[in-house]
DSSP file (Angstrom, degrees, kcal/mol; ACC not computed):
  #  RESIDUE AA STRUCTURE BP1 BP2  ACC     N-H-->O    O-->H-N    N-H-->O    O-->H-N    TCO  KAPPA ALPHA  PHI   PSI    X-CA   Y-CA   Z-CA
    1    1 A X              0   0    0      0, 0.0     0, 0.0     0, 0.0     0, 0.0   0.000 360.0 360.0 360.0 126.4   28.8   -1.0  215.9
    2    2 A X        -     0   0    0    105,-0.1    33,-0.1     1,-0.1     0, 0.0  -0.034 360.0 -96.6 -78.4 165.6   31.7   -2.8  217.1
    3    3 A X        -     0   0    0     32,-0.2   104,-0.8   103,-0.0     2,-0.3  -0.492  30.8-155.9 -84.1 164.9   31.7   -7.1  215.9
    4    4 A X  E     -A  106   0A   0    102,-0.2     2,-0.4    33,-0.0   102,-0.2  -0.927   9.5-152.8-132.1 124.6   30.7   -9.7  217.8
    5    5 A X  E     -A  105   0A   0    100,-2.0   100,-0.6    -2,-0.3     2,-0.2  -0.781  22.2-163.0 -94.4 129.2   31.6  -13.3  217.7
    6    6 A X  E     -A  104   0A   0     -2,-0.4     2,-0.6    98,-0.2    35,-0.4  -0.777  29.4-120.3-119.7 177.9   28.8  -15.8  219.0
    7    7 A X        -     0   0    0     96,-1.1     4,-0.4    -2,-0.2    35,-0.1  -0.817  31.4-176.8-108.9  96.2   28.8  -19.3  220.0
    8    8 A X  S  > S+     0   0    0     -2,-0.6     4,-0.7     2,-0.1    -1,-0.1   0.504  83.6  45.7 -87.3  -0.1   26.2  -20.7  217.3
    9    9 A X  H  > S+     0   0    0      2,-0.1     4,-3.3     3,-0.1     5,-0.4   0.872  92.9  84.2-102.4 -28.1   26.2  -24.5  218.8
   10   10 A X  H >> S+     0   0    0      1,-0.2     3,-2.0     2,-0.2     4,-1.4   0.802 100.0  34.0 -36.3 -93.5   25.8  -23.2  222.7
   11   11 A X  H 34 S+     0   0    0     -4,-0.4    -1,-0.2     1,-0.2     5,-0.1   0.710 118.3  48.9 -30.2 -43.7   22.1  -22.9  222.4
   12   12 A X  H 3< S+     0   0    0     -4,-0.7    -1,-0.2    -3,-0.3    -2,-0.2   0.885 123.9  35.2 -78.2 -38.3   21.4  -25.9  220.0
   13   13 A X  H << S+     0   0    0     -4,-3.3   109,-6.5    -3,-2.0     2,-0.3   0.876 117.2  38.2 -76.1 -35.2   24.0  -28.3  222.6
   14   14 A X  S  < S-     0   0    0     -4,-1.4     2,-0.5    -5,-0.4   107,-0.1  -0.651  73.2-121.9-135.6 173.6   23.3  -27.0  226.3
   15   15 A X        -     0   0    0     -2,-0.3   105,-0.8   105,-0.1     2,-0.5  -0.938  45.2-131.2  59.4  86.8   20.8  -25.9  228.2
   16   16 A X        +     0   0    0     -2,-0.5   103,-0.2   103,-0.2     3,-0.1  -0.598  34.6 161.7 -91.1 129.7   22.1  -22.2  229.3
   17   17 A X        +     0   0    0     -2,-0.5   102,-0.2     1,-0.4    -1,-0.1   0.429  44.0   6.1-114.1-107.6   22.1  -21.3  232.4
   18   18 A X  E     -B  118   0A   0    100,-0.7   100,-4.9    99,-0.1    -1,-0.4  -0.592  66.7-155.0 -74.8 152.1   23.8  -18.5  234.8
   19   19 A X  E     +B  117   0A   0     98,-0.2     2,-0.3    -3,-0.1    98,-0.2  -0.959  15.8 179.7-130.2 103.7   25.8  -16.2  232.6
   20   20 A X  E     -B  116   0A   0     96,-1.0    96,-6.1    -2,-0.2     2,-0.4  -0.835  24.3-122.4-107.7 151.6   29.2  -13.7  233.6
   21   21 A X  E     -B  115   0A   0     -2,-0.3    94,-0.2    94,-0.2     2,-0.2  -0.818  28.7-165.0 -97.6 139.4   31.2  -11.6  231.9
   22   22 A X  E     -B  114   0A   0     92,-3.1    92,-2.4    -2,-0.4     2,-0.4  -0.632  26.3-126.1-102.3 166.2   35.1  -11.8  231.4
   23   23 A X  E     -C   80   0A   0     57,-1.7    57,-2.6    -2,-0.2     2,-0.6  -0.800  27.8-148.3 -91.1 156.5   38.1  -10.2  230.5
   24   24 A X  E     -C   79   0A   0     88,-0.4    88,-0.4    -2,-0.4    55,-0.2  -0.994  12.8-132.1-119.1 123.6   40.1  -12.2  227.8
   25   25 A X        +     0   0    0     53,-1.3     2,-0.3    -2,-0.6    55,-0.1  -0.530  42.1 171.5 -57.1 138.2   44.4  -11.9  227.8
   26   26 A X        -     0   0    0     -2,-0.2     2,-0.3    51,-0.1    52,-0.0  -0.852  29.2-137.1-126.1 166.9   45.3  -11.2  224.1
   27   27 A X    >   -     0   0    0     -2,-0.3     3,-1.7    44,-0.0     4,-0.3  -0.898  38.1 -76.0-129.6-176.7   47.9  -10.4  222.8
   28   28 A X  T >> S+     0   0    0     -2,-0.3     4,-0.9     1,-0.3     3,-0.9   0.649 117.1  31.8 -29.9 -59.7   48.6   -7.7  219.9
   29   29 A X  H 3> S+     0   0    0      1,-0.2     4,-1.9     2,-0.2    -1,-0.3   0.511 109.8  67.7 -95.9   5.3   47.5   -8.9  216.8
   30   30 A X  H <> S+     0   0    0     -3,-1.7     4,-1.1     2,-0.1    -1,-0.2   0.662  98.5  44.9 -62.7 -17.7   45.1  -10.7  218.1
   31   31 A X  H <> S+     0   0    0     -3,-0.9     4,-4.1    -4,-0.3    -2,-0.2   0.872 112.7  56.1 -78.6 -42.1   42.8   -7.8  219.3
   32   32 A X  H  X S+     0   0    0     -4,-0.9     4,-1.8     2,-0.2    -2,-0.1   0.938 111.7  45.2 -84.3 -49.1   43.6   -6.3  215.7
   33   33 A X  H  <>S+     0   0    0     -4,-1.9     5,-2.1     1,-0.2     3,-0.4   0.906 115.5  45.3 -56.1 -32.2   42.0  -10.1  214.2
   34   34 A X  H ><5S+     0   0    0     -4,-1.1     3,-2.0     2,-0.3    -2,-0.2   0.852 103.3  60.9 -90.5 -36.8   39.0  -10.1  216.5
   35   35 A X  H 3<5S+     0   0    0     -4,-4.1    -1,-0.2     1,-0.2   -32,-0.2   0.900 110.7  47.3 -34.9 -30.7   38.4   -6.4  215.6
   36   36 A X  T 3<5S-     0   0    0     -4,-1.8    -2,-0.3    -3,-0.4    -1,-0.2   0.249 117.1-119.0 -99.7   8.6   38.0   -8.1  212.0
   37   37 A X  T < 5 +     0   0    0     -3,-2.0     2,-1.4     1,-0.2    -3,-0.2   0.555  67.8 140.4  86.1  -7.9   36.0  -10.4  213.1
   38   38 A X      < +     0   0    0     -5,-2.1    23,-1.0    23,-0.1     2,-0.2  -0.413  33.1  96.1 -95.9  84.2   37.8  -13.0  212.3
   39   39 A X  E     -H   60   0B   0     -2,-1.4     2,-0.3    21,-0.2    21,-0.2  -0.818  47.4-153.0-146.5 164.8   37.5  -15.8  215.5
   40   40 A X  E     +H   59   0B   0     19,-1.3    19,-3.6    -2,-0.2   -33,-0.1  -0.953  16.2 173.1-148.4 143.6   35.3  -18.7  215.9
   41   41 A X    >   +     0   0    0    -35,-0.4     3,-1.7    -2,-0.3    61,-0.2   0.086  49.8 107.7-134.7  12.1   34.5  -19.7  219.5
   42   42 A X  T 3  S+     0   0    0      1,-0.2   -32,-0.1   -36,-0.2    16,-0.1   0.736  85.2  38.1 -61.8 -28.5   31.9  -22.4  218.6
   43   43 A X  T 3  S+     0   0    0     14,-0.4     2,-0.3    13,-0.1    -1,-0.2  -0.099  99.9 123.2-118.1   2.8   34.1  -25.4  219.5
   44   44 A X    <   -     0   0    0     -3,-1.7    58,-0.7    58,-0.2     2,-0.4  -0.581  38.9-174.3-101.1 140.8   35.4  -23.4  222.6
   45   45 A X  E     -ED  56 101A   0     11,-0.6    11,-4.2    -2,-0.3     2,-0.2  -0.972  23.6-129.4-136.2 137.9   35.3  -24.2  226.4
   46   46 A X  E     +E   55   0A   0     54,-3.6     2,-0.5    -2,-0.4    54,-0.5  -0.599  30.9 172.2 -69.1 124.2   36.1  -22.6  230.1
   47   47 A X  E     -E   54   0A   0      7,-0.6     7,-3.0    -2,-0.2     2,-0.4  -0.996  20.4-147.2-128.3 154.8   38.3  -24.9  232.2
   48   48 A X        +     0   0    0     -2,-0.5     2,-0.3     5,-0.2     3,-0.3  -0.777  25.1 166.9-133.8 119.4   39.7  -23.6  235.5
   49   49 A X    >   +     0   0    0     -2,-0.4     3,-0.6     3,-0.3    -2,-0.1  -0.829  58.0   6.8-123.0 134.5   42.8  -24.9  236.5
   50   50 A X  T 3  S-     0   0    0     -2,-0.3    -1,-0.2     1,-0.2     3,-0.1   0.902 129.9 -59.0  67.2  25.4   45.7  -23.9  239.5
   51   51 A X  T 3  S+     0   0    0     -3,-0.3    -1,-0.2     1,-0.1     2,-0.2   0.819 120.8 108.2  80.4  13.4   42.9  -21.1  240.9
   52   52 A X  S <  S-     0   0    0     -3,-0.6     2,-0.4    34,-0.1    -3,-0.3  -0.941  70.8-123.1-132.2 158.6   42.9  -19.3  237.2
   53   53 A X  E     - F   0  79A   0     26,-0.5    26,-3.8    -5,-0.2    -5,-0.2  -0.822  32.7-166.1 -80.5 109.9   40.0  -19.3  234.4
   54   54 A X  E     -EF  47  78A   0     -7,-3.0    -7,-0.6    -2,-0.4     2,-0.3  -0.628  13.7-148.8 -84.4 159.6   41.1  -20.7  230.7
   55   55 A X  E     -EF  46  77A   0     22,-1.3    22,-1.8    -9,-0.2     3,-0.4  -0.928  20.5-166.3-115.0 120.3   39.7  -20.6  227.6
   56   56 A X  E     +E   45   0A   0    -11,-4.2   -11,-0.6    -2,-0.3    19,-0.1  -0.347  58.5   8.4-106.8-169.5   40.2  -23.3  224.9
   57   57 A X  S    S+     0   0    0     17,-0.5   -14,-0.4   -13,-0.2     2,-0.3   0.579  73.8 145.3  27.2  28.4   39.9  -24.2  221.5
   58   58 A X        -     0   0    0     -3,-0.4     2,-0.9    17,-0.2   -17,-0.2  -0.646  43.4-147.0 -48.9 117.9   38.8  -20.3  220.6
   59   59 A X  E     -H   40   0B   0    -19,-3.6   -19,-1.3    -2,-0.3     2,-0.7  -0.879  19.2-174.9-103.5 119.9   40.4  -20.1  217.2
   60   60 A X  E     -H   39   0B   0     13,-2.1   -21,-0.2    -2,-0.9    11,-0.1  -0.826  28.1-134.3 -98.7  83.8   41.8  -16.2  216.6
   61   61 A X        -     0   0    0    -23,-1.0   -23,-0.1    -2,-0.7    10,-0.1  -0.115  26.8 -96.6 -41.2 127.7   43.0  -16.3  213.0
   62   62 A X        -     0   0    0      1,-0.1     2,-0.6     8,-0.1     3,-0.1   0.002  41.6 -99.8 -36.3 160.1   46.6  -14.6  212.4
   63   63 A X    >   -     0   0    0      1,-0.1     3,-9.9    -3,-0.1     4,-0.3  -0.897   7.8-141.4-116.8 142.7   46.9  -11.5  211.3
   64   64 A X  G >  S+     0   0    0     -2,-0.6     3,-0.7     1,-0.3    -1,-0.1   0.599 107.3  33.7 -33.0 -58.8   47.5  -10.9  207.9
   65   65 A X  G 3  S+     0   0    0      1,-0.2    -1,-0.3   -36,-0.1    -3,-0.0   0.585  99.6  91.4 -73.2 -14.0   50.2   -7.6  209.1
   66   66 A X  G X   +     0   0    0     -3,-9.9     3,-1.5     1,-0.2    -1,-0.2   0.681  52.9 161.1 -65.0 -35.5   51.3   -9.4  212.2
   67   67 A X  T <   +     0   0    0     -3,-0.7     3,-0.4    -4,-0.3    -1,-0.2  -0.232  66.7   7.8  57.5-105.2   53.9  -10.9  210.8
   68   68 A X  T 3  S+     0   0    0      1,-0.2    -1,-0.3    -2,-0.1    -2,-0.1   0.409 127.0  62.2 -98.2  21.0   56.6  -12.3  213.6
   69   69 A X  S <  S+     0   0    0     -3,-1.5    -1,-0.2    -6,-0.2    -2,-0.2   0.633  75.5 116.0 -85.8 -29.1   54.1  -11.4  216.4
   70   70 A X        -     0   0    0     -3,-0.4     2,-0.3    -4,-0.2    -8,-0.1  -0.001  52.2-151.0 -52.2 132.1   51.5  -13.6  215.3
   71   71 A X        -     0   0    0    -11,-0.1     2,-0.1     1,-0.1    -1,-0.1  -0.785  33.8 -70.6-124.3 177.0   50.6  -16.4  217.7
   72   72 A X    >   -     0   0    0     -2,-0.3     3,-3.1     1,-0.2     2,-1.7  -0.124  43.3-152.8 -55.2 108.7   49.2  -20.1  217.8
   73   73 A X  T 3  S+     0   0    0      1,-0.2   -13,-2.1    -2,-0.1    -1,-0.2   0.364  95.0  48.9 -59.1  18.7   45.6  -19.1  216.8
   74   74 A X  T 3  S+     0   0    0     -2,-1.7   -17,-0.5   -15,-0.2    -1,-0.2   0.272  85.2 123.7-145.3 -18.1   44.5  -22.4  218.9
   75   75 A X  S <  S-     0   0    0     -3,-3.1     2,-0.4     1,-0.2   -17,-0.2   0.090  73.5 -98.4 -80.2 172.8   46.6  -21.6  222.2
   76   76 A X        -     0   0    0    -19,-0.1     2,-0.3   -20,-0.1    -1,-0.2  -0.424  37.9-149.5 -84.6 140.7   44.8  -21.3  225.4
   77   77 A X  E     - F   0  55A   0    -22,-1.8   -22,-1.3    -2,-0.4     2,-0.3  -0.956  17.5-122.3-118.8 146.1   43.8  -17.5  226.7
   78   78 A X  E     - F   0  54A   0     -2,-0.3   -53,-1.3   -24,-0.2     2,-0.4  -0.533  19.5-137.7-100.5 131.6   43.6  -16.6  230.1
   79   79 A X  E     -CF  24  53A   0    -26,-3.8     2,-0.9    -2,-0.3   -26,-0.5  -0.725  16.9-128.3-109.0 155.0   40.2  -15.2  231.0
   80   80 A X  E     +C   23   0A   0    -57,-2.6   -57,-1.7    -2,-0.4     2,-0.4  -0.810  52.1 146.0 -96.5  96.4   40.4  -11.7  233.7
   81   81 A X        -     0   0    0     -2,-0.9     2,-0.5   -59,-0.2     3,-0.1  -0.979  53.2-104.7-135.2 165.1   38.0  -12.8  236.6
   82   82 A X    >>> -     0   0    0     -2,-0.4     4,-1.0     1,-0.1     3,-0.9  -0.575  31.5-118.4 -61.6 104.3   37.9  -12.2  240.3
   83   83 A X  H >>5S+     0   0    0     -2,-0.5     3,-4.3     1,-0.3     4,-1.3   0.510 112.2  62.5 -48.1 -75.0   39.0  -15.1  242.3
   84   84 A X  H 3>5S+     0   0    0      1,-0.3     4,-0.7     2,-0.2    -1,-0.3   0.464 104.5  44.8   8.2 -59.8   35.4  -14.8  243.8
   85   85 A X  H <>5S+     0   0    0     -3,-0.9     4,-0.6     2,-0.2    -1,-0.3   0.450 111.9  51.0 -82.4  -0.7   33.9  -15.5  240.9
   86   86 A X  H <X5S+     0   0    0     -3,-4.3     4,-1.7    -4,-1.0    -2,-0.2   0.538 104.3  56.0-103.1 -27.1   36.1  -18.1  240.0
   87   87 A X  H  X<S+     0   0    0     -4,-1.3     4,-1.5    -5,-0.5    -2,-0.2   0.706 104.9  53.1 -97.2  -8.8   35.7  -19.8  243.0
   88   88 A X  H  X S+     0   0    0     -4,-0.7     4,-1.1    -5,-0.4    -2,-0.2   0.791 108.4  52.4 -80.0 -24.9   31.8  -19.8  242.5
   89   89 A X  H >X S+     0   0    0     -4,-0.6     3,-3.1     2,-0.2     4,-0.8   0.947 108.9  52.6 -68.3 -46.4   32.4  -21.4  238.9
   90   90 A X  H >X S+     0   0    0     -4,-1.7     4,-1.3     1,-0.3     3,-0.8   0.768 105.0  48.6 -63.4 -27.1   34.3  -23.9  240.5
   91   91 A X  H 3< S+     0   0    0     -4,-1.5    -1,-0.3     1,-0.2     4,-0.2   0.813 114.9  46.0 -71.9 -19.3   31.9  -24.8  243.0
   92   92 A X  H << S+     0   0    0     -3,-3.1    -2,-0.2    -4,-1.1    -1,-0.2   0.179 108.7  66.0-102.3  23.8   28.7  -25.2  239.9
   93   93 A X  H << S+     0   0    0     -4,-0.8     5,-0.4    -3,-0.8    -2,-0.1   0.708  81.7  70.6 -70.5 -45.9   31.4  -27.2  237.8
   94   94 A X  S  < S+     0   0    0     -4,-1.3    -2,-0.1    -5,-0.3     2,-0.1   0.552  74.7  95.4 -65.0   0.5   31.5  -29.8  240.1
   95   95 A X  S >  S-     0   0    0     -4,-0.2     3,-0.6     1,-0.1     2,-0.2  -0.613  91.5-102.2 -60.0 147.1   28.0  -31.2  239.1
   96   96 A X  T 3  S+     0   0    0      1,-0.2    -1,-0.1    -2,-0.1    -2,-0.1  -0.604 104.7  22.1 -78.3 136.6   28.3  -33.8  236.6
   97   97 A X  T 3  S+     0   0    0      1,-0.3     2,-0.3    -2,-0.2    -1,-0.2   0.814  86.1 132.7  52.5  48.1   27.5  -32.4  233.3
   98   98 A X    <   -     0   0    0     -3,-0.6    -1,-0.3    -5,-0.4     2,-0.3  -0.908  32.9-167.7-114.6 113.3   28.0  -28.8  233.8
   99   99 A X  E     - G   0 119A   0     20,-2.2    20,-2.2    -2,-0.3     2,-1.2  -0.951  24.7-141.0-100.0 178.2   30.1  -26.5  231.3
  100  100 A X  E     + G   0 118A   0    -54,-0.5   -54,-3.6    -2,-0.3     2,-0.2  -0.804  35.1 169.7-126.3 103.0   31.5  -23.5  231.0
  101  101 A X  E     -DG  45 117A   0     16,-4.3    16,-1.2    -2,-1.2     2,-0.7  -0.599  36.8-111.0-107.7 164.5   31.0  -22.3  227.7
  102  102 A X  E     + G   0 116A   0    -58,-0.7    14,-0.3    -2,-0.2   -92,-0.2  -0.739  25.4 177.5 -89.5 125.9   31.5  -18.8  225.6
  103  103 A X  E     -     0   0A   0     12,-2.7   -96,-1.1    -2,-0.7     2,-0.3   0.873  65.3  -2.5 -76.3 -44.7   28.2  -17.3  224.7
  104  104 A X  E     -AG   6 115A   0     11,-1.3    11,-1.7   -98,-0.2     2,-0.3  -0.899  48.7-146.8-138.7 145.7   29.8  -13.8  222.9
  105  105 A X  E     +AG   5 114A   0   -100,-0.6  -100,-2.0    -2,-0.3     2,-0.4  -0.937  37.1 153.2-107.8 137.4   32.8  -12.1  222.2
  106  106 A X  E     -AG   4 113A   0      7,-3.2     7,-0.6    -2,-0.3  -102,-0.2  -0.979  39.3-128.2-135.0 119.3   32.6   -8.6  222.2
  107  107 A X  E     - G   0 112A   0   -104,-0.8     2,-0.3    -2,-0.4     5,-0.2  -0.593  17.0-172.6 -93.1 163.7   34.5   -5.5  222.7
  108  108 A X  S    S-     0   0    0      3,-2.0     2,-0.6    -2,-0.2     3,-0.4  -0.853  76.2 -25.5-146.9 106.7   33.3   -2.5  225.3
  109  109 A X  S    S-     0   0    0     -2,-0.3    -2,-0.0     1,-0.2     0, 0.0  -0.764 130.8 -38.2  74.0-130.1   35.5    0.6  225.1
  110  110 A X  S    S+     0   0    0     -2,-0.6     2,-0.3    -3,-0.1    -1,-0.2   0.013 112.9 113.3-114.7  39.0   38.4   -0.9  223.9
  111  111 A X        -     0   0    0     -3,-0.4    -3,-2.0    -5,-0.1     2,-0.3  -0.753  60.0-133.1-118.0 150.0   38.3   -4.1  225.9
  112  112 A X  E     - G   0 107A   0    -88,-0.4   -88,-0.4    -2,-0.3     2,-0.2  -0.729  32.7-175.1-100.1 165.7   37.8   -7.2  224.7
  113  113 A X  E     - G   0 106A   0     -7,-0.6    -7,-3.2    -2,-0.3     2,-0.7  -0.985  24.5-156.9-140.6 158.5   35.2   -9.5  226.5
  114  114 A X  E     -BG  22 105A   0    -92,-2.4   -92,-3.1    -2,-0.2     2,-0.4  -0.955  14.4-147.7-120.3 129.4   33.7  -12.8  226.8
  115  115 A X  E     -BG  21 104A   0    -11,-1.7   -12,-2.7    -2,-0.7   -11,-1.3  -0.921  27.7-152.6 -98.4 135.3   30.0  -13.4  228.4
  116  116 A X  E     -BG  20 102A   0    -96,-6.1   -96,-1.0    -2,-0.4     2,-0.3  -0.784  12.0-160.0-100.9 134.8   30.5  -16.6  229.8
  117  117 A X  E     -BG  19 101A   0    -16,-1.2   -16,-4.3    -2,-0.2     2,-1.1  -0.996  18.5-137.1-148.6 130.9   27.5  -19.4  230.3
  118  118 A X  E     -BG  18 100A   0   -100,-4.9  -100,-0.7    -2,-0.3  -101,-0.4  -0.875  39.5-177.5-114.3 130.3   27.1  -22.5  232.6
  119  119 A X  E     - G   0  99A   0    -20,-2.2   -20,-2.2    -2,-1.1  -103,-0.2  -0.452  21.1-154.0-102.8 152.3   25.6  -24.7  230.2
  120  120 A X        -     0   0    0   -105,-0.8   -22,-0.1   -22,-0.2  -105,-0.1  -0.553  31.4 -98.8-125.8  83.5   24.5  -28.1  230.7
  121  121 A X        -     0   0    0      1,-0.2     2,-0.3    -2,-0.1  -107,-0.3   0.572  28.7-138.7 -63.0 127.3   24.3  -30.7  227.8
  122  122 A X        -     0   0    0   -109,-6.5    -1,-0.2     4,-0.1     5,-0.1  -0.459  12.1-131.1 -96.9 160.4   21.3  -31.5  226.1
  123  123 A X    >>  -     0   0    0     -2,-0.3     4,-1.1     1,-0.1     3,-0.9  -0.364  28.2-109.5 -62.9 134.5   20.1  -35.1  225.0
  124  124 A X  H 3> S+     0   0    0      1,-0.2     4,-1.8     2,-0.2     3,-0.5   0.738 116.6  54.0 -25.0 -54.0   19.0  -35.9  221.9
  125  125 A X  H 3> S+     0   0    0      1,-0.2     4,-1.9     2,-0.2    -1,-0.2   0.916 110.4  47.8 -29.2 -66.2   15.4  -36.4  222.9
  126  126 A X  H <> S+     0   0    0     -3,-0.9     4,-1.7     2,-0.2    -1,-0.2   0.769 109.4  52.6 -85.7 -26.0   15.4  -33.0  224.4
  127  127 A X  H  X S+     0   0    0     -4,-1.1     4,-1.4    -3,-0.5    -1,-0.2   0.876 113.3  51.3 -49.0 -45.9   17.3  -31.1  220.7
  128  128 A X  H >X S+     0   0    0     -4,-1.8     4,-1.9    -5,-0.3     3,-0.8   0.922 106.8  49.5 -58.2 -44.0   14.4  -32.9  219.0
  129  129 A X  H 3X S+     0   0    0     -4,-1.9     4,-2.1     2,-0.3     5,-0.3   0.959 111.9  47.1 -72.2 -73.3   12.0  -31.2  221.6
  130  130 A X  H 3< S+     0   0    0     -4,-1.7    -1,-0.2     1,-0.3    -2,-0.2   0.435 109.8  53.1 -47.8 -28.2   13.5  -27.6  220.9
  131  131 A X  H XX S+     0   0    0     -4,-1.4     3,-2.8    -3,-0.8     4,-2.2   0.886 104.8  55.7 -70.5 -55.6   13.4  -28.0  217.0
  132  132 A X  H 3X S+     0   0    0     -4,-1.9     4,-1.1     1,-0.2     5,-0.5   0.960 110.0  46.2 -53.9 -68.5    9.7  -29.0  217.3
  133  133 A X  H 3< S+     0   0    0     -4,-2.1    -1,-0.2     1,-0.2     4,-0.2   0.567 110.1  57.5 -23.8 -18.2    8.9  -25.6  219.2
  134  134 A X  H <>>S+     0   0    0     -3,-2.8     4,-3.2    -5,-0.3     5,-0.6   0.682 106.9  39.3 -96.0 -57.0   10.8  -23.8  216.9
  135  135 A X  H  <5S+     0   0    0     -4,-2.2     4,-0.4     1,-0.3    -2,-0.2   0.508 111.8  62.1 -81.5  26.5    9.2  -24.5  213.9
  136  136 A X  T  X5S+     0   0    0     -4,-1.1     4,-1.9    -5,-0.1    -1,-0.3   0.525 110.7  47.4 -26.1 -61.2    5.6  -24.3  215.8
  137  137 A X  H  >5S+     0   0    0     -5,-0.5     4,-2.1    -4,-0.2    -2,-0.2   0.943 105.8  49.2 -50.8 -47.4    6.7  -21.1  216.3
  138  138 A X  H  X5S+     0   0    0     -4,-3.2     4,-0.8     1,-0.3     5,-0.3   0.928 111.5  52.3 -78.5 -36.6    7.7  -20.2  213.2
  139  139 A X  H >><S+     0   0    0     -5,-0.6     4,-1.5    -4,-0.4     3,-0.8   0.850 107.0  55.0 -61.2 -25.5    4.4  -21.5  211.7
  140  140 A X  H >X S+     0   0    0     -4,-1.9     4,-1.3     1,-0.2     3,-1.3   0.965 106.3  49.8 -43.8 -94.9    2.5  -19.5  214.0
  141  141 A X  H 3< S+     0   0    0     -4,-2.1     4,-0.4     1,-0.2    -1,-0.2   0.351 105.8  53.3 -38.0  -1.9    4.1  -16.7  213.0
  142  142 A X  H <X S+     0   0    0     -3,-0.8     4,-0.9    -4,-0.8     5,-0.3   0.656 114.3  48.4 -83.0 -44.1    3.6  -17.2  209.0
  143  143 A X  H XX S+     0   0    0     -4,-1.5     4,-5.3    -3,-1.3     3,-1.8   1.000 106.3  51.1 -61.8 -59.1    0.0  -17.5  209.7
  144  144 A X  H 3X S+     0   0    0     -4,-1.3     4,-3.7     1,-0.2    -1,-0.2   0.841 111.8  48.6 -23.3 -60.8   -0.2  -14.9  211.7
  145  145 A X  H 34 S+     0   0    0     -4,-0.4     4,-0.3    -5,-0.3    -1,-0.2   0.224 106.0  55.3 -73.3   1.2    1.5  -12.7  209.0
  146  146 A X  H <X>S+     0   0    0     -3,-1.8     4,-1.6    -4,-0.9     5,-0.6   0.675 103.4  58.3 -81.8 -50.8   -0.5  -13.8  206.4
  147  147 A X  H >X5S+     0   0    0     -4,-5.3     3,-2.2    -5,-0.3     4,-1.4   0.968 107.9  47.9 -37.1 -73.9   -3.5  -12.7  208.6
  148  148 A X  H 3X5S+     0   0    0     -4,-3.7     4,-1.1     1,-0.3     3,-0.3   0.891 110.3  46.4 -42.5 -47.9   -2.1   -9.4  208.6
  149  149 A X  H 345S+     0   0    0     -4,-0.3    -1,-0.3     1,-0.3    -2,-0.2   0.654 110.3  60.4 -74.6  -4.3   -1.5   -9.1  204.9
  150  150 A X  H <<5S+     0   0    0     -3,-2.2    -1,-0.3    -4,-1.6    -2,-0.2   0.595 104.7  47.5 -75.5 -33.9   -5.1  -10.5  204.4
  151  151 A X  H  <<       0   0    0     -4,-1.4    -2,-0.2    -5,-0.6    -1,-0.2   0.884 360.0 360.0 -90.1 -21.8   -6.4   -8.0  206.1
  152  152 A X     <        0   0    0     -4,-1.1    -1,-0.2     0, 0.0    -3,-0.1   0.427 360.0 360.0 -83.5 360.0   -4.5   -4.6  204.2
């Protein structure tokens, strides 16, 4: 199964809403690092500027063989969309407090890709909310599964 890097703070910060997929610009030894799994997109955001889709703060760690190919693991990468679709983020950016964050990076074939989410930020109040629910859930589900084993 080929890796995937996810976005662990998206869910826990925003409120996710409509979701596309991109292409992501790399260059050589970068496809070679993200084969290895070594990227962090947690800190990472979509801006779109001059009619084209960025991504920033995606860190792609050198690689180790890359030697004088290696580039700024920090630098901005260009994301592969249609102008269509790019002019539809740009019209659901302009709400105040709207981003456009990376959910996944992923490969398919041999392409690298990003699923893309506009997220909206949530409030403290509403983080609190979203931990209580969870671990409601998760006690539900220990009882439950005690039930079962009660019962073999």
């Amino acid at each position: 199964m080929p890796p995937t890097i996810h976005n662990h703070k998206a869910g826990r910060d925003y409120v996710i809403g409509e979701t596309l997929e991109a292409g992501i610009e790399l260059k050589g030894p970068e496809v070679k690092s993200l084969r290895a799994s070594r990227a962090s997109i947690d800190d990472a955001f979509g801006k779109i500027e001059r009619g084209e889709c960025w991504l920033y703060n995606c860190h792609i760690a050198a690689y180790a063989q890359g030697n004088r190919w290696n580039v700024d693991p920090l630098r901005p990468r260009r994301l592969l969309l249609h102008q269509k679709e790019i002019d539809h983020l740009t019209g659901k950016l302009q709400v105040k407090g709207m981003a456009l964050l990376p959910l996944r990076i992923y490969f398919t074939k041999s392409y690298a890709k990003v699923l893309l989410a506009l997220g909206k930020g949530k409030s403290q109040y509403d983080k609190r909310e979203t931990l209580k629910r969870k671990e409601a859930n998760r006690e539900t589900d220990r009882a439950l599964a005690d039930a079962r084993r009660a019962k073999s």
